[in-house]
C-alpha positions as CSV (number, residue, x, y, z in Angstrom):
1,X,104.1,85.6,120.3
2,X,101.5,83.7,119.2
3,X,100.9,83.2,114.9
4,X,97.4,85.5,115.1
5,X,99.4,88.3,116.7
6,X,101.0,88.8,113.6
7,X,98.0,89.3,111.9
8,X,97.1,93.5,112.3
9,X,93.9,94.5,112.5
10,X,91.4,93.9,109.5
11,X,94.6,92.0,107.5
12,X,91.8,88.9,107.3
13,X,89.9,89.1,104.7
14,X,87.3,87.2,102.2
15,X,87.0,88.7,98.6
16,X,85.0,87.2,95.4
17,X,87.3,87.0,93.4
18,X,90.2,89.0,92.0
19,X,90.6,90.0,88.7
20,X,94.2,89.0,88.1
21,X,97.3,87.5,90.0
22,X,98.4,90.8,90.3
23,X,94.7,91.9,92.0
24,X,95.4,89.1,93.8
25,X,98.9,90.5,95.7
26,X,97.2,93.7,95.8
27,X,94.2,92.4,97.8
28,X,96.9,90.4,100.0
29,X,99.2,93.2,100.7
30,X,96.3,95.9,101.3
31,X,96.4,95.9,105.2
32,X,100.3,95.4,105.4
33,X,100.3,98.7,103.4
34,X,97.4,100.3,105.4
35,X,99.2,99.7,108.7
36,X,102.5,100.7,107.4
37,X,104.5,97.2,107.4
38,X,105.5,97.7,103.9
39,X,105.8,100.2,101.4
40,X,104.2,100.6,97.5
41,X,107.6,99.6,96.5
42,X,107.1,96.4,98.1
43,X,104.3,95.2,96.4
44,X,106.1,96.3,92.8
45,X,108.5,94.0,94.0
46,X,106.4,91.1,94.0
47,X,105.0,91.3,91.2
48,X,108.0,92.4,89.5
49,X,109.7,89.0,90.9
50,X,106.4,86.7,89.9
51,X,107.0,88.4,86.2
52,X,110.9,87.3,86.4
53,X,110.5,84.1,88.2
54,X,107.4,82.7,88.4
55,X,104.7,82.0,91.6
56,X,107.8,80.9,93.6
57,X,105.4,81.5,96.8
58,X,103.5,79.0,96.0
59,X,103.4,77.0,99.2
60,X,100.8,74.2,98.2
61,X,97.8,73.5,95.9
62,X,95.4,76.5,96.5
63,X,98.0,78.6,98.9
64,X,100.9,81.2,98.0
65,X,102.4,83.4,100.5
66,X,103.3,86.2,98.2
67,X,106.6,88.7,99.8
68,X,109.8,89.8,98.9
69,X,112.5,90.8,100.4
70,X,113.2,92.9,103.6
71,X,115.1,95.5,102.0
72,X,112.5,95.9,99.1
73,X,110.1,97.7,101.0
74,X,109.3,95.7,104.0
75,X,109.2,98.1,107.1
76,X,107.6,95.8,110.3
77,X,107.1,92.2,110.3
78,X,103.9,91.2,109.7
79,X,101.3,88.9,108.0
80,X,98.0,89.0,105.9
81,X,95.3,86.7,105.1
82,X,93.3,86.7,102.1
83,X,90.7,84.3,101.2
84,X,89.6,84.3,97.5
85,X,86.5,82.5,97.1
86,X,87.2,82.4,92.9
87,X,90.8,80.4,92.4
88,X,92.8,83.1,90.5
89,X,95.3,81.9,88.2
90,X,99.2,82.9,88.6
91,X,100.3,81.2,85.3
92,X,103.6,79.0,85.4
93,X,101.4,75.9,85.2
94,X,100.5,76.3,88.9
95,X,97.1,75.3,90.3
96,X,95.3,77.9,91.5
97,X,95.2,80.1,94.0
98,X,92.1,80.9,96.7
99,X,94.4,81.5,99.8
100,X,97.3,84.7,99.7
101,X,99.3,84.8,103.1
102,X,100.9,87.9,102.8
103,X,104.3,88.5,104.7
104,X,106.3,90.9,105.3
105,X,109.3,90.5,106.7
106,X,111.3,93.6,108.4
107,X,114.7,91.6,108.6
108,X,116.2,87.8,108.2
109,X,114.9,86.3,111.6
110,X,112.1,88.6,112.9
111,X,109.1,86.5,111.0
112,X,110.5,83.0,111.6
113,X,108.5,82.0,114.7
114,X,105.2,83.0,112.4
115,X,106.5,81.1,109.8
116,X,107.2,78.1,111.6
117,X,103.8,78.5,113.7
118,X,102.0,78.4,110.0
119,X,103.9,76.0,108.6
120,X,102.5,73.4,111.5
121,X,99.2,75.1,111.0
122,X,99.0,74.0,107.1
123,X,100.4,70.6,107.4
124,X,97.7,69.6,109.2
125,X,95.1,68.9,106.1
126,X,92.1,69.4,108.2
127,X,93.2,73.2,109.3
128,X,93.7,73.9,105.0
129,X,90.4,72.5,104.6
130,X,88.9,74.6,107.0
131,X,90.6,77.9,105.8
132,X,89.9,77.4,102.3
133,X,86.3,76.6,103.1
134,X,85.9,79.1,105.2
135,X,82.5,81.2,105.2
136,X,83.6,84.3,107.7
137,X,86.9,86.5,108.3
138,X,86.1,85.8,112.1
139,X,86.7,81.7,111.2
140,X,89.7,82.5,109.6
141,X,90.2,84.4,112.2
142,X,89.7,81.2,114.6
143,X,91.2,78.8,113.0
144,X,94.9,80.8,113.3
145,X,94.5,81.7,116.9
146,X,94.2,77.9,117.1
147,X,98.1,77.5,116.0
């Protein structure tokens, strides 16, 4: 399977800004919730988890990939993209965040191949640049069925 396949439909998306960190995970985990890969309790866990231990989904200046665990809401594997063009603040003394990959994982070893597929996707500096730049859900859109 390849990484934009575990993208549903309308999961990419470009917003202003958001409000809050919270606003933030909401916006991220809107289409998982739409197409029934996670639950409300889900999202509640997330922030709940952020409150307790800080942004630990931040993957790298600009980028968190805000989820929780499988058995906290999480029905089908599946991932989200949300570009904010406003930085929103999570606190902790972490930079800022414009992009939110939002995963959900339905069990241990169902989202590892996306993970893995993204994770070569980001280290490449020229593909962050691109997303975080990014003027159209269709080039974000692009840019992951490149990985």
């Amino acid at each position: 399977m390849r990484l934009i396949d575990y993208f549903p439909a309308s999961s990419i998306s470009i917003r202003p800004s958001a409000g809050s960190w919270q606003q933030a995970i909401d916006f991220s985990m809107e289409s998982l919730l739409k197409h029934r890969c996670i639950n409300e309790t889900y999202i509640q866990s997330i922030k709940d988890s952020t409150i307790n231990n800080g942004p630990y989904y931040i993957l790298a200046p600009g980028v968190a990939m805000p989820h929780a665990r499988p058995e906290c809401g999480a029905l089908k594997t599946g991932l989200s993209l949300t570009l904010l063009n406003t930085p929103v603040e999570f606190g902790h003394a972490s930079e800022p965040v414009s992009l939110l990959i939002g995963l959900s994982a339905a069990d241990s070893t169902s989202h590892i191949d996306a993970i893995q597929a993204l994770s070569e996707l980001l280290c490449e500096e020229e593909n962050l640049s691109e997303l975080l730049s990014a003027k159209s859900e269709q080039q974000l859109a692009d840019i992951l069925a490149r990985a």
